[in-house]
N, CA and C atoms of all chains as a GROMACS GRO file, in nm:
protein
  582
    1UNK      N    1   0.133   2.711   1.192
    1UNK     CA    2   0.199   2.665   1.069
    1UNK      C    3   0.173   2.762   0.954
    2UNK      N    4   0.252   2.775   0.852
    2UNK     CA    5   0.253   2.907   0.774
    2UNK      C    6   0.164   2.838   0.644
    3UNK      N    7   0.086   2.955   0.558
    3UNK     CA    8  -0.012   2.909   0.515
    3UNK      C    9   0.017   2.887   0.368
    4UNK      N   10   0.169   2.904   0.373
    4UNK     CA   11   0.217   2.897   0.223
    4UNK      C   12   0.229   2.812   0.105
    5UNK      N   13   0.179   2.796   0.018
    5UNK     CA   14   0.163   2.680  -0.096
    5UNK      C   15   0.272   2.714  -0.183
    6UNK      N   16   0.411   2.567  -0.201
    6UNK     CA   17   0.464   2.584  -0.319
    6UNK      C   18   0.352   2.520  -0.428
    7UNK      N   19   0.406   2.585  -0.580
    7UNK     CA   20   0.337   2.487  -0.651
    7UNK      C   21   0.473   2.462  -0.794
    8UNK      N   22   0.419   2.373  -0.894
    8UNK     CA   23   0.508   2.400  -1.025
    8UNK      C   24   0.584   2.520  -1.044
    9UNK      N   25   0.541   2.607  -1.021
    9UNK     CA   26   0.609   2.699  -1.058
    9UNK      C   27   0.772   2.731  -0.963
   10UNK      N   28   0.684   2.739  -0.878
   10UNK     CA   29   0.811   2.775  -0.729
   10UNK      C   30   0.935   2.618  -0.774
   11UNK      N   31   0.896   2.497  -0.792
   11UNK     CA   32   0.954   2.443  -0.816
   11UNK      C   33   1.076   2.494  -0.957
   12UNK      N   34   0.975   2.476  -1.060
   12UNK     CA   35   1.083   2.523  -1.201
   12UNK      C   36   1.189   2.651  -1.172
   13UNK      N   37   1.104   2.725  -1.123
   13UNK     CA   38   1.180   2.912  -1.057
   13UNK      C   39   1.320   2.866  -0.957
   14UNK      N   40   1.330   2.718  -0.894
   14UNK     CA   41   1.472   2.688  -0.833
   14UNK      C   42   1.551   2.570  -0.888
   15UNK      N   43   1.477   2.532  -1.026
   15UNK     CA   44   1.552   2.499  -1.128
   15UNK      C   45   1.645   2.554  -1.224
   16UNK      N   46   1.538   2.662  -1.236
   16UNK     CA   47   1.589   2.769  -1.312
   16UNK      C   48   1.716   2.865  -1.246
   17UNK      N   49   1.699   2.873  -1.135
   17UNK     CA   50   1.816   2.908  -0.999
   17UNK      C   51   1.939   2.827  -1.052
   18UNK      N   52   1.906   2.705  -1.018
   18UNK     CA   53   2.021   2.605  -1.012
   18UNK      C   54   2.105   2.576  -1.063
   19UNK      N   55   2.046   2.565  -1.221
   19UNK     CA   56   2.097   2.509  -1.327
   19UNK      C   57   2.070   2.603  -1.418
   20UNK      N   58   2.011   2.697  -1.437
   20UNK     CA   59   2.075   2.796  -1.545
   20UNK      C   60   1.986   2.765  -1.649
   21UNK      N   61   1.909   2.695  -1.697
   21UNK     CA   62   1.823   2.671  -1.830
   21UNK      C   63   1.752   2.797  -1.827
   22UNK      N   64   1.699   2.801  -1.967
   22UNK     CA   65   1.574   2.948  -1.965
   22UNK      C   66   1.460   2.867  -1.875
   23UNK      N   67   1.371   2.993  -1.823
   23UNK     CA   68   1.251   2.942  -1.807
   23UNK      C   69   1.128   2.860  -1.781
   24UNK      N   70   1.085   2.882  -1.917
   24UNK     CA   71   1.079   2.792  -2.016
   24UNK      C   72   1.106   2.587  -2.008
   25UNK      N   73   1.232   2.640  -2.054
   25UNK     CA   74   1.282   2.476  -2.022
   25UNK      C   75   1.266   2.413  -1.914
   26UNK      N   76   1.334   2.502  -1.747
   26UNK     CA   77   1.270   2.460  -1.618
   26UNK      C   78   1.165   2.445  -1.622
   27UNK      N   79   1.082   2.491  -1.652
   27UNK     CA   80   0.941   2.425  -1.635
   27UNK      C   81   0.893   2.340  -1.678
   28UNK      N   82   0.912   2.326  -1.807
   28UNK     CA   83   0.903   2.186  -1.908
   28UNK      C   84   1.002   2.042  -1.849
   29UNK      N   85   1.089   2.070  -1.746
   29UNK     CA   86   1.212   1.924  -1.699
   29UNK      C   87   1.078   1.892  -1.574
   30UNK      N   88   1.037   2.022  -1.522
   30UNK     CA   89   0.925   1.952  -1.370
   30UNK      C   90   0.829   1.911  -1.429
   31UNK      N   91   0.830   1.924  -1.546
   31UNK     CA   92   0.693   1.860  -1.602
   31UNK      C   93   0.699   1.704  -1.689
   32UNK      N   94   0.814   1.726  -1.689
   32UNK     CA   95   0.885   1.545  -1.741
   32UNK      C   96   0.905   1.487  -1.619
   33UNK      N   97   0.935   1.556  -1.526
   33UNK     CA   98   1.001   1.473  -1.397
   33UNK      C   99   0.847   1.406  -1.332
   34UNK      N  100   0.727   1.490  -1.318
   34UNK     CA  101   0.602   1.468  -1.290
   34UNK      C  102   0.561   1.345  -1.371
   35UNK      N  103   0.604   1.372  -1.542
   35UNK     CA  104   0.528   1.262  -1.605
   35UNK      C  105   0.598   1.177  -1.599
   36UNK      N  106   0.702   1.144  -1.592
   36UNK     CA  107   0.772   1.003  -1.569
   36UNK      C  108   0.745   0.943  -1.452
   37UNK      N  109   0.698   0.977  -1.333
   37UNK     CA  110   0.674   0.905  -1.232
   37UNK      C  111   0.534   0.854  -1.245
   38UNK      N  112   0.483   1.000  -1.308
   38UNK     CA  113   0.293   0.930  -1.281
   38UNK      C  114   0.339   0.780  -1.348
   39UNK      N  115   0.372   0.790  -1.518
   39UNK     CA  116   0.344   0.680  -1.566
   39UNK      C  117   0.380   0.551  -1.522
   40UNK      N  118   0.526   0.532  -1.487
   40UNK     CA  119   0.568   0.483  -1.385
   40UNK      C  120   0.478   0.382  -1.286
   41UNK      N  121   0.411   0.486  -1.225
   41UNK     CA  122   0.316   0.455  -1.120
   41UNK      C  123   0.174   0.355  -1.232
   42UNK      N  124   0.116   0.415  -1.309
   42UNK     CA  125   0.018   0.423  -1.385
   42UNK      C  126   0.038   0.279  -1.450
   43UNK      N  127   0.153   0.218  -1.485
   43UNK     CA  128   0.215   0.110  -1.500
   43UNK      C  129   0.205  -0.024  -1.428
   44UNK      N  130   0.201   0.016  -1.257
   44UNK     CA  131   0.160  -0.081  -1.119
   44UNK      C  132   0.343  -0.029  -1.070
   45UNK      N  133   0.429   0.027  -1.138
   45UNK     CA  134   0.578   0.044  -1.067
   45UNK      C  135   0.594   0.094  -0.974
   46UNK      N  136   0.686   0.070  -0.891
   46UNK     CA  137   0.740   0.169  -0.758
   46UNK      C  138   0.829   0.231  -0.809
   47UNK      N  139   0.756   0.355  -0.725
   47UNK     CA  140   0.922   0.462  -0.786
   47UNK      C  141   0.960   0.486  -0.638
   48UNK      N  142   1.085   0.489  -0.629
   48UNK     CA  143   1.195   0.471  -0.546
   48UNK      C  144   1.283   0.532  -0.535
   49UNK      N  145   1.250   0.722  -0.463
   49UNK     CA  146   1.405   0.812  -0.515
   49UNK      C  147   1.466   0.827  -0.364
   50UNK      N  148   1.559   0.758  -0.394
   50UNK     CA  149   1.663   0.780  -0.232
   50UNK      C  150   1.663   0.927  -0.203
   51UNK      N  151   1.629   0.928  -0.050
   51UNK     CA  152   1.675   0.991   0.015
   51UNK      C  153   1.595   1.108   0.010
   52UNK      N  154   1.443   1.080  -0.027
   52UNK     CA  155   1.294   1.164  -0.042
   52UNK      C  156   1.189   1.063   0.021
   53UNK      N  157   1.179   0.904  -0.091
   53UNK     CA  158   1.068   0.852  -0.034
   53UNK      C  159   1.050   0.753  -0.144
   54UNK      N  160   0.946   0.663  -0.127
   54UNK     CA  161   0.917   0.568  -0.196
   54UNK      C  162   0.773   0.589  -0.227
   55UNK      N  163   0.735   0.582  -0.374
   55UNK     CA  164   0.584   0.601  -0.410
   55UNK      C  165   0.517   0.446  -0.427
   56UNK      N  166   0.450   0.378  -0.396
   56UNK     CA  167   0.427   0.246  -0.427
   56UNK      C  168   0.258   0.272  -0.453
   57UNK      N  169   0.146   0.126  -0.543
   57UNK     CA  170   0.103   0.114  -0.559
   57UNK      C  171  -0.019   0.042  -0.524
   58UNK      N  172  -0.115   0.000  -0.417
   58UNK     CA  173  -0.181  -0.124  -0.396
   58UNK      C  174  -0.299  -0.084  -0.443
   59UNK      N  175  -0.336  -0.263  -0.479
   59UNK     CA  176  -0.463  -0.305  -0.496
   59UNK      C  177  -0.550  -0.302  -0.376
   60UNK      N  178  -0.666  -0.251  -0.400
   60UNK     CA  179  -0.783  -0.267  -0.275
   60UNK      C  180  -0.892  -0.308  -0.334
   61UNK      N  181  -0.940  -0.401  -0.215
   61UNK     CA  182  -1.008  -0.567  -0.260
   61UNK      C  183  -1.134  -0.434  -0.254
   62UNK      N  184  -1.243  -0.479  -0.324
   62UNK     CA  185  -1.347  -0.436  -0.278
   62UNK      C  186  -1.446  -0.468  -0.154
   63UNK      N  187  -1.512  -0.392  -0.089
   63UNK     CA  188  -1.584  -0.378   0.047
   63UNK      C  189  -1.687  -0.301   0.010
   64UNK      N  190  -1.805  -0.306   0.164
   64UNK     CA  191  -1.953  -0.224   0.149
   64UNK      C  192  -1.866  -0.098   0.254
   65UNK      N  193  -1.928   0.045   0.192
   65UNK     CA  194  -1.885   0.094   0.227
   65UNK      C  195  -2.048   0.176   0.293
   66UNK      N  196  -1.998   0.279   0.364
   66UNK     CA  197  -2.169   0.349   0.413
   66UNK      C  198  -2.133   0.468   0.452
   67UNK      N  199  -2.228   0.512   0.376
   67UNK     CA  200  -2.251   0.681   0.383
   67UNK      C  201  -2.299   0.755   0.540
   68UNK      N  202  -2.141   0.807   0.558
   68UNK     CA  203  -2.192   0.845   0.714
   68UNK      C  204  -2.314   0.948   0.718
   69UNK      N  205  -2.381   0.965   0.601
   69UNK     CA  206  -2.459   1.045   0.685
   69UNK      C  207  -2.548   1.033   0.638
   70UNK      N  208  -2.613   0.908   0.565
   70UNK     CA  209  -2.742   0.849   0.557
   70UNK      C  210  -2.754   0.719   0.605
   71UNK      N  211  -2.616   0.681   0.623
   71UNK     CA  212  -2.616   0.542   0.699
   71UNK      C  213  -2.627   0.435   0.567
   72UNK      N  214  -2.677   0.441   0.488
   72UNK     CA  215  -2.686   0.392   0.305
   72UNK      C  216  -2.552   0.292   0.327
   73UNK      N  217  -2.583   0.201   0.257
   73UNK     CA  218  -2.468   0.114   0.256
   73UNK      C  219  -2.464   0.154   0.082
   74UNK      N  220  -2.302   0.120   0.043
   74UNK     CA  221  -2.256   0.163  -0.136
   74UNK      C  222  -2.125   0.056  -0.142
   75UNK      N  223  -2.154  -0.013  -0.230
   75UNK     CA  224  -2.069  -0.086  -0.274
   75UNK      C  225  -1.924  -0.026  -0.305
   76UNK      N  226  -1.842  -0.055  -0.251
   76UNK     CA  227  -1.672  -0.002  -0.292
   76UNK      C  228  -1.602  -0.102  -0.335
   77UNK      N  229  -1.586  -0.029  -0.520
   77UNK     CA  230  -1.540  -0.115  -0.572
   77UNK      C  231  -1.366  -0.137  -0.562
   78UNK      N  232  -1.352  -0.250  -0.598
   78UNK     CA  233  -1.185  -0.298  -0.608
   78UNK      C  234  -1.092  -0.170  -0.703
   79UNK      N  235  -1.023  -0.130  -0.624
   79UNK     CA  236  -0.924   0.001  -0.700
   79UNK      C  237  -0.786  -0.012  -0.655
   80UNK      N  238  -0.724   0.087  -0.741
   80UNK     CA  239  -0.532   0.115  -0.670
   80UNK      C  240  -0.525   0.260  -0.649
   81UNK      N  241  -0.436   0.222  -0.506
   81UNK     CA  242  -0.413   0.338  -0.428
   81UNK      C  243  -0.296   0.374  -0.470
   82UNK      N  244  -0.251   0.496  -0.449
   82UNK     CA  245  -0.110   0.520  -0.418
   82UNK      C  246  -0.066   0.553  -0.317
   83UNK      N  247   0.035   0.467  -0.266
   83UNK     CA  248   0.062   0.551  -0.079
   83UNK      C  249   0.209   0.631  -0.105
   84UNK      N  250   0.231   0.693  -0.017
   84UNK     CA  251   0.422   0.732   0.003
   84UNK      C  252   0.466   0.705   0.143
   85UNK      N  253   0.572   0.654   0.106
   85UNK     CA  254   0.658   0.629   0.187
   85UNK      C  255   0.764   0.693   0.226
   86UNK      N  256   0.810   0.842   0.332
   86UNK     CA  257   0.870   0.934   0.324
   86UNK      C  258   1.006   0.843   0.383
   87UNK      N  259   1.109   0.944   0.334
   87UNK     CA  260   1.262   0.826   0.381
   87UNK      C  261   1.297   0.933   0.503
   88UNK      N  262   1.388   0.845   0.597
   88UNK     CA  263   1.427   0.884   0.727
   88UNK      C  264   1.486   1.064   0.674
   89UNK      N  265   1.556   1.070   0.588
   89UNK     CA  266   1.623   1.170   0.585
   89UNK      C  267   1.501   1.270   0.559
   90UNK      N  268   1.382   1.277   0.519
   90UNK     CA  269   1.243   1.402   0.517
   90UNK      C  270   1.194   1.353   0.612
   91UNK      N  271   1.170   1.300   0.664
   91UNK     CA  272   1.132   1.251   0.818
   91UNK      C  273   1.186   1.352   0.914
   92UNK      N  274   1.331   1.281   0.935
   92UNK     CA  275   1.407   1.400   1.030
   92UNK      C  276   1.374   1.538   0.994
   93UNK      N  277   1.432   1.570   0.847
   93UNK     CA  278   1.430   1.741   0.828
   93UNK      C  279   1.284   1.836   0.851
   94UNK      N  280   1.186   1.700   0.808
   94UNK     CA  281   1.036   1.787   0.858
   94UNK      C  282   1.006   1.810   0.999
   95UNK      N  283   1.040   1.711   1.059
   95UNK     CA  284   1.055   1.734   1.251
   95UNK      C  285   1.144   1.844   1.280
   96UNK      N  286   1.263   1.796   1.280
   96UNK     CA  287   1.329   1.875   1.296
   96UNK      C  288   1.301   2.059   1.270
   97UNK      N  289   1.268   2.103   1.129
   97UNK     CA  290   1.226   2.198   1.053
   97UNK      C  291   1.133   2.276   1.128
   98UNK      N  292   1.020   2.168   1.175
   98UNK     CA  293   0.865   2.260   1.246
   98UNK      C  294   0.862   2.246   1.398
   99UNK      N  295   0.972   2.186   1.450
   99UNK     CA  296   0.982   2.149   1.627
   99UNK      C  297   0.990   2.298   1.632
  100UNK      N  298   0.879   2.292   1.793
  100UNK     CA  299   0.894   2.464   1.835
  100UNK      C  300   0.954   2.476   1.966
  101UNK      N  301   1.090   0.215  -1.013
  101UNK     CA  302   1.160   0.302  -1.094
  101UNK      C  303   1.228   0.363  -0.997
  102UNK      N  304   1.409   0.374  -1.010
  102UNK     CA  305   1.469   0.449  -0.883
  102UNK      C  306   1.515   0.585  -0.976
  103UNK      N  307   1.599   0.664  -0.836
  103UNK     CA  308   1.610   0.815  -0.876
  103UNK      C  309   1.717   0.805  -1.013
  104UNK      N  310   1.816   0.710  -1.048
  104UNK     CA  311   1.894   0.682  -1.163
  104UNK      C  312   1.826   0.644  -1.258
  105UNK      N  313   1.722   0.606  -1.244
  105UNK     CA  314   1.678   0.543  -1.395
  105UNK      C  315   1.594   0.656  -1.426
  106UNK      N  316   1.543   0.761  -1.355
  106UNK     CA  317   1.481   0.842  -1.388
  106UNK      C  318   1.536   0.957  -1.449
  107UNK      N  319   1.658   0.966  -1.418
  107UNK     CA  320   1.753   1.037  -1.438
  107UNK      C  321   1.805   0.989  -1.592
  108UNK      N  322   1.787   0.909  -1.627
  108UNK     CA  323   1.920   0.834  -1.738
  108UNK      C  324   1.739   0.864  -1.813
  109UNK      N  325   1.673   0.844  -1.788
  109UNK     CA  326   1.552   0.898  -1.880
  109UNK      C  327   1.518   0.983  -1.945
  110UNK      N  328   1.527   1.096  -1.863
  110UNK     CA  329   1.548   1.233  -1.870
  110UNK      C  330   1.675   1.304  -1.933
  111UNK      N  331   1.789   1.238  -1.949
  111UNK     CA  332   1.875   1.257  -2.015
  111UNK      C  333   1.839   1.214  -2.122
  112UNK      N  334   1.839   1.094  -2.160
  112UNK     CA  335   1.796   1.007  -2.309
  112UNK      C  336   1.730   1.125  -2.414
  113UNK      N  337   1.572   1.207  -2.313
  113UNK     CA  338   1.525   1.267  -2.361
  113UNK      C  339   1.561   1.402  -2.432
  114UNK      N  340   1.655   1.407  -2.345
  114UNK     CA  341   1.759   1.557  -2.359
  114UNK      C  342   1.875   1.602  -2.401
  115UNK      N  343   1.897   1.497  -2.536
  115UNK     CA  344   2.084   1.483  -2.530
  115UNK      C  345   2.103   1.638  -2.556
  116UNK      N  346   2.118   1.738  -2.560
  116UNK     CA  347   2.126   1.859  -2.550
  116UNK      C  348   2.176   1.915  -2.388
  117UNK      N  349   2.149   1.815  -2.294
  117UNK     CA  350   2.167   1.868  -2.129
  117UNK      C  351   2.285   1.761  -2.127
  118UNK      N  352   2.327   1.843  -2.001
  118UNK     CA  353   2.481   1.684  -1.985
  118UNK      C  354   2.401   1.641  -1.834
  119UNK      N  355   2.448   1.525  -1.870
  119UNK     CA  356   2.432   1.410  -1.708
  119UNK      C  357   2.396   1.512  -1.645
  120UNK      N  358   2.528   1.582  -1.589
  120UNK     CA  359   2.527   1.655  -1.394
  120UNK      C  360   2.459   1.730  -1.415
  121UNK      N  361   2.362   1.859  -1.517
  121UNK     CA  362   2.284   1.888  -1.521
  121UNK      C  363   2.159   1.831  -1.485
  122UNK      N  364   2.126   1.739  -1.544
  122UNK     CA  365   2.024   1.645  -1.530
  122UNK      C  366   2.001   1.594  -1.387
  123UNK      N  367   2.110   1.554  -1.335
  123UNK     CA  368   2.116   1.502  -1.193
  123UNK      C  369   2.033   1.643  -1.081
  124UNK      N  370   2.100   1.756  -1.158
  124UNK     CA  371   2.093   1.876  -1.027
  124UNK      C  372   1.963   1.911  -1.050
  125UNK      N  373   1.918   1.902  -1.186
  125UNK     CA  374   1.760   1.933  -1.202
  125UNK      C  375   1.644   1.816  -1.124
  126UNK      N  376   1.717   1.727  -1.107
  126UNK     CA  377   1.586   1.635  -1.016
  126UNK      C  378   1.644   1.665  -0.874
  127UNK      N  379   1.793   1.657  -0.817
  127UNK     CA  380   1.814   1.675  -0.711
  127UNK      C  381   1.724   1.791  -0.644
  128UNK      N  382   1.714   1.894  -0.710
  128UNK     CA  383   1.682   2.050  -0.728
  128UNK      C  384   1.493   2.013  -0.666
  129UNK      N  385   1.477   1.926  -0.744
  129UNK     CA  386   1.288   1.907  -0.736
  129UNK      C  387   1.256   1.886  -0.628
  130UNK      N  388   1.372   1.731  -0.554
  130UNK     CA  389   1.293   1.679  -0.421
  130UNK      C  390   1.327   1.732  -0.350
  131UNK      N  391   1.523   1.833  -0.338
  131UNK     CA  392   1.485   1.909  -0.227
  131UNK      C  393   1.424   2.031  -0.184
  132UNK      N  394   1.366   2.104  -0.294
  132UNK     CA  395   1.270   2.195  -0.248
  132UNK      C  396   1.118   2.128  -0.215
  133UNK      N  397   1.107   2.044  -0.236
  133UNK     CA  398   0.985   1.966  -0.170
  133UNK      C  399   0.986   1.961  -0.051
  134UNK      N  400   1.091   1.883  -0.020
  134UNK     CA  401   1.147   1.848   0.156
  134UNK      C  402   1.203   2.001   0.208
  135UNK      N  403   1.308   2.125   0.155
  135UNK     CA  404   1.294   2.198   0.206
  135UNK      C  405   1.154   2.305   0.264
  136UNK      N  406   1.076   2.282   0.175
  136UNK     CA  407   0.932   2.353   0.165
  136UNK      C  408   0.864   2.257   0.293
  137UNK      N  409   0.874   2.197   0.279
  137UNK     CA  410   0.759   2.063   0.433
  137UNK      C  411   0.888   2.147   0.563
  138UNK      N  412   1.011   2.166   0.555
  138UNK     CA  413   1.099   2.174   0.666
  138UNK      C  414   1.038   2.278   0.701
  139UNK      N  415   0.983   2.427   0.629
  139UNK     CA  416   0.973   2.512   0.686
  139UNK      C  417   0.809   2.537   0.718
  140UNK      N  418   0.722   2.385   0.703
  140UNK     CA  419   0.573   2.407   0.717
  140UNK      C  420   0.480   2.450   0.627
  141UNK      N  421   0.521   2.450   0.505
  141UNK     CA  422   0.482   2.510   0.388
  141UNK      C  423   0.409   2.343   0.324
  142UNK      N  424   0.330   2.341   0.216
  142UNK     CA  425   0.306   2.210   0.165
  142UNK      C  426   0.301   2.260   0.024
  143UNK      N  427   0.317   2.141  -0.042
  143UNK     CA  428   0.378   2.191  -0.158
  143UNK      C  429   0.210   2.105  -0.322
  144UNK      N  430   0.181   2.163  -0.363
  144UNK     CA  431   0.060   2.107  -0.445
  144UNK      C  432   0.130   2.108  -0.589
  145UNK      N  433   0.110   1.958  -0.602
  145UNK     CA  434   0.148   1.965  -0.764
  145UNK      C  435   0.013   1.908  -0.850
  146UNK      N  436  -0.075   1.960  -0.912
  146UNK     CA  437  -0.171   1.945  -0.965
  146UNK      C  438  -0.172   1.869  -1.035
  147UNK      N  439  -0.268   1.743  -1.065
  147UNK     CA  440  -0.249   1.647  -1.117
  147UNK      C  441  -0.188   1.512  -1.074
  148UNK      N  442  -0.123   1.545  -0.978
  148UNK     CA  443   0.042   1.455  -0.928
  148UNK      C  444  -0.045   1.447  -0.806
  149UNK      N  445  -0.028   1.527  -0.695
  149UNK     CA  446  -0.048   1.528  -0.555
  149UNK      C  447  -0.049   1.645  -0.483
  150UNK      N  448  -0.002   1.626  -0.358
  150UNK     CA  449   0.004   1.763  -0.266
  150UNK      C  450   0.110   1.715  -0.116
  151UNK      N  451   0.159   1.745  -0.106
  151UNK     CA  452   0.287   1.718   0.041
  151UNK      C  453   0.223   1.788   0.110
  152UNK      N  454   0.226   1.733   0.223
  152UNK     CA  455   0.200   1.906   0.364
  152UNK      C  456   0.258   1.847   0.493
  153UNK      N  457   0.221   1.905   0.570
  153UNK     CA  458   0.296   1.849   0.701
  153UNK      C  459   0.177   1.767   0.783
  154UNK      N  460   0.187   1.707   0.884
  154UNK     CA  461   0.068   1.724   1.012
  154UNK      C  462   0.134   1.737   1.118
  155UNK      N  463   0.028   1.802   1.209
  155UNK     CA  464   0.108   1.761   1.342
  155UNK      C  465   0.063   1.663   1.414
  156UNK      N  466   0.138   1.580   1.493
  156UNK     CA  467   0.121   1.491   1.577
  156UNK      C  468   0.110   1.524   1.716
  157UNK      N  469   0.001   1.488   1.756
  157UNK     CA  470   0.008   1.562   1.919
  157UNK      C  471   0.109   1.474   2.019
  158UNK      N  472   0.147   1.529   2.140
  158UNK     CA  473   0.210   1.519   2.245
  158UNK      C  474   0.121   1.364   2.291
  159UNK      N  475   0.186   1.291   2.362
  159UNK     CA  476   0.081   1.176   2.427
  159UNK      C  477   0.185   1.077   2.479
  160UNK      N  478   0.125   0.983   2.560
  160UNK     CA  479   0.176   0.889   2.661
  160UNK      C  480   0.181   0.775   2.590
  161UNK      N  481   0.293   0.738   2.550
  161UNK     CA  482   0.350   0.604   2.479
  161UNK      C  483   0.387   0.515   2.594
  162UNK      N  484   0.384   0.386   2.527
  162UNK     CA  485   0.398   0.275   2.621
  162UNK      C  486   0.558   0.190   2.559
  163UNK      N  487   0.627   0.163   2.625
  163UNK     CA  488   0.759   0.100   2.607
  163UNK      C  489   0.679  -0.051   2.561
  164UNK      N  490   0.675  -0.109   2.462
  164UNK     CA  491   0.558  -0.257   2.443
  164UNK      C  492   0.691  -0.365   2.511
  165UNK      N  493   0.832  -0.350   2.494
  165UNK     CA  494   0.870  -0.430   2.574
  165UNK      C  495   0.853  -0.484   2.696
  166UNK      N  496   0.857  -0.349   2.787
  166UNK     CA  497   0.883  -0.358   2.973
  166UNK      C  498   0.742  -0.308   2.979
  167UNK      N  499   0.660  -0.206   2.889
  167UNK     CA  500   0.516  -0.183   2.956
  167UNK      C  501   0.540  -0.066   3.024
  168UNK      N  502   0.595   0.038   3.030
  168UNK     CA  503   0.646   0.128   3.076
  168UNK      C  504   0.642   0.249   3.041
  169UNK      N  505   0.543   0.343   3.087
  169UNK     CA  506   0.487   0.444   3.023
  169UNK      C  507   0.622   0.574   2.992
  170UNK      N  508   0.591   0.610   2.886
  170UNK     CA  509   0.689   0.725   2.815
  170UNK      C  510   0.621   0.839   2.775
  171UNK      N  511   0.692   0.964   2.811
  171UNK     CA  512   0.588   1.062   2.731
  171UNK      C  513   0.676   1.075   2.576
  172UNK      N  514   0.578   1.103   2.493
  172UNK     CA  515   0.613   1.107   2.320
  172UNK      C  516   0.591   1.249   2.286
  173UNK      N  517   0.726   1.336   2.278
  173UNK     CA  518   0.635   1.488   2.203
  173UNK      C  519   0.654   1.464   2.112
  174UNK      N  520   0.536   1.602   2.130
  174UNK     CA  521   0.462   1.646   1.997
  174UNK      C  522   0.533   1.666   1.846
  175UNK      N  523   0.503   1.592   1.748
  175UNK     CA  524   0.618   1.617   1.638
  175UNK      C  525   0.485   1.590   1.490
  176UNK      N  526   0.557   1.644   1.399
  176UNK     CA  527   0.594   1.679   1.276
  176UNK      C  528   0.570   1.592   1.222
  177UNK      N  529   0.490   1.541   1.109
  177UNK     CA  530   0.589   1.449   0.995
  177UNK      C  531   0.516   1.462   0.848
  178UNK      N  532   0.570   1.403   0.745
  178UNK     CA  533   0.533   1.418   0.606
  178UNK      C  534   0.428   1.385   0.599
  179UNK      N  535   0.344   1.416   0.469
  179UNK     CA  536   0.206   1.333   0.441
  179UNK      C  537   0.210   1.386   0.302
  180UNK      N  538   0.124   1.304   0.220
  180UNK     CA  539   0.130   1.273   0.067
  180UNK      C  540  -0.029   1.246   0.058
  181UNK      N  541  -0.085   1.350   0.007
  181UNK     CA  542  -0.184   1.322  -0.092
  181UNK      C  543  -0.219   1.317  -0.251
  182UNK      N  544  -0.285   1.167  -0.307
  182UNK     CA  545  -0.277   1.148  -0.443
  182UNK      C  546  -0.373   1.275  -0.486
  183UNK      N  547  -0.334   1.309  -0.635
  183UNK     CA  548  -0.413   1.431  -0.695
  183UNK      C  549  -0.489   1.296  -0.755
  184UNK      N  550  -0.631   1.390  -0.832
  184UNK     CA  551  -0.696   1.353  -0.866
  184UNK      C  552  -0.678   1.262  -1.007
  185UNK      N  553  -0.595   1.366  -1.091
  185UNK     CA  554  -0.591   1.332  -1.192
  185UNK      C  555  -0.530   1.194  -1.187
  186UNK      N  556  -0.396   1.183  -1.105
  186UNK     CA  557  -0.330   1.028  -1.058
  186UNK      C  558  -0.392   0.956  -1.091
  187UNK      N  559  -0.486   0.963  -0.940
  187UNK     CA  560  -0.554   0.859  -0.882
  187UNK      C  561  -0.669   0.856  -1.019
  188UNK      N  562  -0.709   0.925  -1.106
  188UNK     CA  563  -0.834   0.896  -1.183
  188UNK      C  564  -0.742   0.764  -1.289
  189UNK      N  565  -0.616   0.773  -1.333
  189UNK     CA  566  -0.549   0.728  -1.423
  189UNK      C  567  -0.538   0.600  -1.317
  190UNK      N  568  -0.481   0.608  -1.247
  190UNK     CA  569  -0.440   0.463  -1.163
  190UNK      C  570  -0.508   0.358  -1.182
  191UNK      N  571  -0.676   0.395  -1.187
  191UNK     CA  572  -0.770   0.336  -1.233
  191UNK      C  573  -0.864   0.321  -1.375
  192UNK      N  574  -0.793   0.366  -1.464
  192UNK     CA  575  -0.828   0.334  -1.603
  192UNK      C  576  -0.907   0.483  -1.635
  193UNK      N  577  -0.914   0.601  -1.531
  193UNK     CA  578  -1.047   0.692  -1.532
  193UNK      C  579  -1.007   0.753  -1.623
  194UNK      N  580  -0.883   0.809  -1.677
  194UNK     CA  581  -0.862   0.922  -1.766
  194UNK      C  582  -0.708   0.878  -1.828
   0.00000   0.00000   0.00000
């Protein structure tokens, strides 16, 4: 598997492709597009973009948790996760994409 | 929150951009995400998360109807890890 990392940037750089804004601006829309979901999320909301995936939110009850490698038991407190939920259509294209 | 309301957000913010702009700039985001996982690449957005692929090994599935052994290849699929910063906010941390 190839060892390549997109990051922000690579993102805004095929914004900037796409749609023609300076720079600049592409980079500043992936950076609204980022903050509108965190908050979103940060809120308890599901964000829900067809035809990528579903970001959802749960509560986790608290449990004893133990340190595998002192064996130590540590209290784990009650928190929220975020899971994703990838949609059939990145499903297929990632299989599909890396089948050898 | 779905991909339209995020969209009509982002416009609100931008009356300077028109709609179909707006549309192609988020369209633009998730599919270089998903194109980037297609070609094995993972994609890190700091703060936010990180996409990557895994692989799933080859193995002997069972039909749970009839009980009927199947072989399952080896495949591909998405995975989503929360960034820190998220997950610190999710929980009141930052």
């Amino acid at each position: 598997m190839s060892e390549k990392t997109l990051t922000r940037m690579d993102l805004s750089e095929a914004v900037f492709r796409e749609v023609g804004l300076s720079r600049n601006e592409s980079a500043q829309l992936v950076e609204t597009v980022l903050q509108y979901m965190s908050d979103a999320l940060v809120d308890g909301e599901q964000v829900k973009i067809s035809s990528f995936g579903t970001f959802s939110v749960r509560e986790k009850t608290a449990r004893i948790g133990r340190n595998p490698k002192t064996g130590e038991e540590v209290p784990i407190h009650p928190r929220r996760v975020l899971t994703f939920r990838p949609s059939h259509l990145m499903k297929e294209r990632v299989a599909a994409g890396n089948r050898s | 929150m779905i991909r339209s309301e995020l969209v009509q957000k982002i416009a609100d913010e931008n009356p300077h951009l028109y709609q179909r702009d707006v549309e192609r700039i988020v369209s633009t985001f998730f599919d270089e995400i998903i194109a980037a996982m297609a070609r094995g690449e993972r994609v890190e957005l700091r703060g936010f998360g990180a996409f990557s692929v895994k692989q799933r090994d080859a193995r002997v599935g069972r039909n749970p109807r009839t009980g009927e052994s199947v072989q399952v290849e080896e495949k591909h699929v998405p995975f989503f890890k929360t960034g820190k910063l998220l997950r610190d906010r999710l929980n009141d941390k930052a």
